[in-house]
N, C-alpha and C positions, 0 to 999 in steps of 0.2 A: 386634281381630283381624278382617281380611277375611274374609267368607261366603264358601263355594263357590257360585261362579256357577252357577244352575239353570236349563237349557233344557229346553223341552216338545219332542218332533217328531212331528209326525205323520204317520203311514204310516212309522215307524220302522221297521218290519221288511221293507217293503220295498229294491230295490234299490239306488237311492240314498240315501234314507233310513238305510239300515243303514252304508253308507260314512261321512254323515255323524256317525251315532254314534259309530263310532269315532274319529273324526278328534276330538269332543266330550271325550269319555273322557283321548283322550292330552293334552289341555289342560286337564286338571284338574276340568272339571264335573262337575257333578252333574246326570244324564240320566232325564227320564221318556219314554217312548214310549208314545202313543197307535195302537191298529192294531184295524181290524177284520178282517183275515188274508182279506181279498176278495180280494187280488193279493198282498201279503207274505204272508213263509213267515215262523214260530218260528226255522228253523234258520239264517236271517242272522245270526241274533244269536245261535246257541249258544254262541260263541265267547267270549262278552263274561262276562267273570269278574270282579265291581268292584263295593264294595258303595255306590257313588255311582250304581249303575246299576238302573232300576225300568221294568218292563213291563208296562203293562196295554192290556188287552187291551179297547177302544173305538171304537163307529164314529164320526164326528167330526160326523155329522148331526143327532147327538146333543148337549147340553149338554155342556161339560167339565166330569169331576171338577174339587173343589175341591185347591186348592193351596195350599202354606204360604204361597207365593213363588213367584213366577217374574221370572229376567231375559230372557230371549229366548225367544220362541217360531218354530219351523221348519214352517211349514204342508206337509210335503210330500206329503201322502195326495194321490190319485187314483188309480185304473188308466187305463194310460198308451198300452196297448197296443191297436192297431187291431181287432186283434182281438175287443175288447170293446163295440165302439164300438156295435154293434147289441146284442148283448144283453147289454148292462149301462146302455144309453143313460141310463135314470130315475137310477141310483145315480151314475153319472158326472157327471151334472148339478149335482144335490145337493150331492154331494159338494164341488163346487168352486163351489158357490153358498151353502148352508146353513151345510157344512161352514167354507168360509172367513169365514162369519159368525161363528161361534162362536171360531173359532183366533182372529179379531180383538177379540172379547168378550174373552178372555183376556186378552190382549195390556190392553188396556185397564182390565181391572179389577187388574192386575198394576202397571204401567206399564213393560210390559215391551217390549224389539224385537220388533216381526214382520218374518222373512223370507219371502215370499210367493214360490213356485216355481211362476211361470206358465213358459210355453210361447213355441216358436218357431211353435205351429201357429197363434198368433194372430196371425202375418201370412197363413196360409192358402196359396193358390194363388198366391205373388206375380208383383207388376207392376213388380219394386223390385228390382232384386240388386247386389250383397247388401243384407238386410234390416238398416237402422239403429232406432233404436231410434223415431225420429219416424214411420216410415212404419205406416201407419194399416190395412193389410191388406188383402186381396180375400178373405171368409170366404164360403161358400155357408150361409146362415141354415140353411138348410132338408135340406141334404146330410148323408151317413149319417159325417159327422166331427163335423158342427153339434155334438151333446151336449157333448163334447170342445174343442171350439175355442171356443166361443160361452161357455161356461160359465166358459172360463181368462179371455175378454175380458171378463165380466160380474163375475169375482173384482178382475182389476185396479180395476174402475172403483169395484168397494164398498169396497177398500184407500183408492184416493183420496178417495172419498165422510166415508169416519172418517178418514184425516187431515185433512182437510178439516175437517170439523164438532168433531171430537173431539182433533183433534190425537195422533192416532194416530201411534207410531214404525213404519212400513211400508216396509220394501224390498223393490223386489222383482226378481228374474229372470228372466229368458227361457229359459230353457234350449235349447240345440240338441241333435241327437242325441247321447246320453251310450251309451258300452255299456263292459263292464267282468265282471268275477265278481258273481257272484250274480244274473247275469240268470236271469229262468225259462228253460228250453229252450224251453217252450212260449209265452215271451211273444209271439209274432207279429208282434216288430221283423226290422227287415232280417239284421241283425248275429245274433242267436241263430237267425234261423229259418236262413238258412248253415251256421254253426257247425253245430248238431244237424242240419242233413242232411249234412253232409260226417263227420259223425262214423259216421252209421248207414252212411254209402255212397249213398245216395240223391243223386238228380240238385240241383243248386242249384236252387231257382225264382226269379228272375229275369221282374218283371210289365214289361207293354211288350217295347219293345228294349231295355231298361238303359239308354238314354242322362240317363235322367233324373238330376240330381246331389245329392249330398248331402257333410255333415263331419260329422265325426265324432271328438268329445271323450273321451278317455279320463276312467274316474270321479276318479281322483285329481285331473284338472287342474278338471275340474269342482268338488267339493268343497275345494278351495283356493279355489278364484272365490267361492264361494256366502260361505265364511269371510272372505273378505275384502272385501266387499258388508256383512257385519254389522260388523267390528270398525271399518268406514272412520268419520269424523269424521260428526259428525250435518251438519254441513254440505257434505261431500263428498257426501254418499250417501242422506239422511236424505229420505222421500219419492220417489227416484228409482228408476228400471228400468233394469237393464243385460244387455243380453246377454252369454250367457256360452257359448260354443261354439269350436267349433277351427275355422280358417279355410284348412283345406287340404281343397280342393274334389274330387271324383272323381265319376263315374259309377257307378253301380249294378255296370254290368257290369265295369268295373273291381275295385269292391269283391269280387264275383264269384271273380275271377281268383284277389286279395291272398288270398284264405282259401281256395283251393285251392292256394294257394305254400304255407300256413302245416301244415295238414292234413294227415296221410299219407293220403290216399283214394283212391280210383278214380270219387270222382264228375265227373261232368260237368255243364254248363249247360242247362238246359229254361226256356222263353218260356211265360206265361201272360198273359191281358188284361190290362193295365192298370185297377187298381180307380179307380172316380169319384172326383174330385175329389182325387187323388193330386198332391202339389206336383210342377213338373217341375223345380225346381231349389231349393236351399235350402243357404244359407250363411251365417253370418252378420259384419255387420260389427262388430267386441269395439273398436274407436276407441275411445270411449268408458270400458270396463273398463280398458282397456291405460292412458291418460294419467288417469283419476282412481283408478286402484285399482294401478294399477302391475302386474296381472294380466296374463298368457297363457299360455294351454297350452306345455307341452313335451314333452308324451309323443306320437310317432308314429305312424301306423295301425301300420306293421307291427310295430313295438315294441306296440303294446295291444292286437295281437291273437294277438300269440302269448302274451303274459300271459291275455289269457280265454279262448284255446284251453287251453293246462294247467289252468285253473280247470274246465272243461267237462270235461274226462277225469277229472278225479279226482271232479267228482261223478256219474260214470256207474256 
């Protein structure tokens, strides 16, 4: 008789993380989540009723509890959001330096898949648009993202380091902007800090003039990409990085607009400086996912934002 396949996640109760659980769940696994509740909530996962499903509660800097088994492990712990990036800088670091030592220890002493959820911030300030998966970044070592950025490019390079020497199962992700339910209100991404000012009435804030660009993936098309990054052929995908983002590009102040169409508010737009080292444009090119994983988004901004608008009122 076939086992229930066991997946580790980390930062499971976070935002994506917690999507990915369920999406886990509906396919049969059997789900542990690691979480030190620094940026995930409990209440992502109140929902999850299944007795293939285990939460404990770990920060990832730490060894990992011991395990019967594992077949996949889901590194996705970090706090993600800008907002942290000054005062959480030491634990963000860690977390995706230490932390991803340990997820790959796993992995390893399991010989299990690792799926590694790096970042689109590891191309930084690009010189490249859109960002492929070869192009090599423009990161400020030293600027107030560095903890964050520098940390996700330091996790990639110890994934290749143990495949490499170890022969480690590693894939891994780039992720572009994902938003979706279960963002905090307070995360201090574009897309929620909108949302929650249009919801109170408050003016948008809108840094710079808005021209700067961005895409934006709804989580389901997300967590389908990330799924299908793990299940692909070990020689399709086995050792490789793919971005995984929505390739329908806009301006800030556009985005702006879209969620004051979606919103019933009276707020309006207000300008504030642009923060250092903020990308002025970011897209990404999924070539790549699209012809080896047979992946692309399908879900729309305005379609996924009136889905995390209703998610947003009813947690209010």
């Amino acid at each position: 008789m076939t086992e229930t396949p066991h997946a580790v996640v980390t930062g499971g109760a976070g935002f994506l993380g917690s999507h990915l659980v369920d999406s886990l769940l509906a396919d049969g696994y059997r789900v542990t989540t690691l979480d030190n509740y620094g940026s995930g909530r409990p209440a992502n996962l109140a929902h999850v009723e299944s007795e293939r499903f285990e939460s404990r509660e770990h920060d990832v800097r730490d060894e990992f509890p011991d395990f019967d088994r594992v077949d996949e492990v889901y590194h996705m712990a970090s706090r993600a959001s800008p907002d942290d990036f000054a005062s959480h800088a030491v634990e963000i670091a860690l977390t995706n330096s230490e932390g991803t030592r340990n997820a790959i220890e796993c992995a390893l002493a399991h010989d299990a898949t690792l799926l590694l959820a790096s970042t689109s911030e590891v191309y930084g300030d690009p010189e490249v648009h859109p960002q492929h998966e070869e192009y090599n970044g423009n990161v400020n070592v030293r600027g107030p993202r560095a903890p964050y950025d520098e940390s996700k490019r330091f996790g990639e390079a110890l994934a290749v380091a143990y495949d490499q020497q170890y022969d480690v199962e590693v894939r891994t992700v780039r992720i572009f902007n994902t938003y979706g339910p279960r963002m905090r209100p307070d995360d201090g991404r574009v897309i929620p800090n909108f949302l929650s000012q249009a919801l109170r009435g408050d003016d948008l804030t809108v840094y710079g003039d808005g021209t700067q660009t961005r895409s934006f993936c709804y989580v389901d098309d997300l967590i389908a990409g990330i799924r299908a990054v793990v299940a692909a052929d070990r020689d399709v995908a086995g050792g490789d990085v793919f971005n995984l983002g929505n390739t329908e590009e806009g301006t800030i102040l556009e985005l702006a607009k879209a969620v004051l169409d979606v919103v019933d508010t009276e707020s309006e737009i207000t300008h504030e400086p642009l923060p250092q080292d903020d990308p002025e444009v970011r897209r990404p090119d999924i070539s790549k996912a699209t012809g080896a994983l047979e992946w692309e988004p399908s879900v729309g901004l305005a379609d996924g934002l009136e889905r995390t608008v209703a998610a947003f009122e009813e947690s209010e």
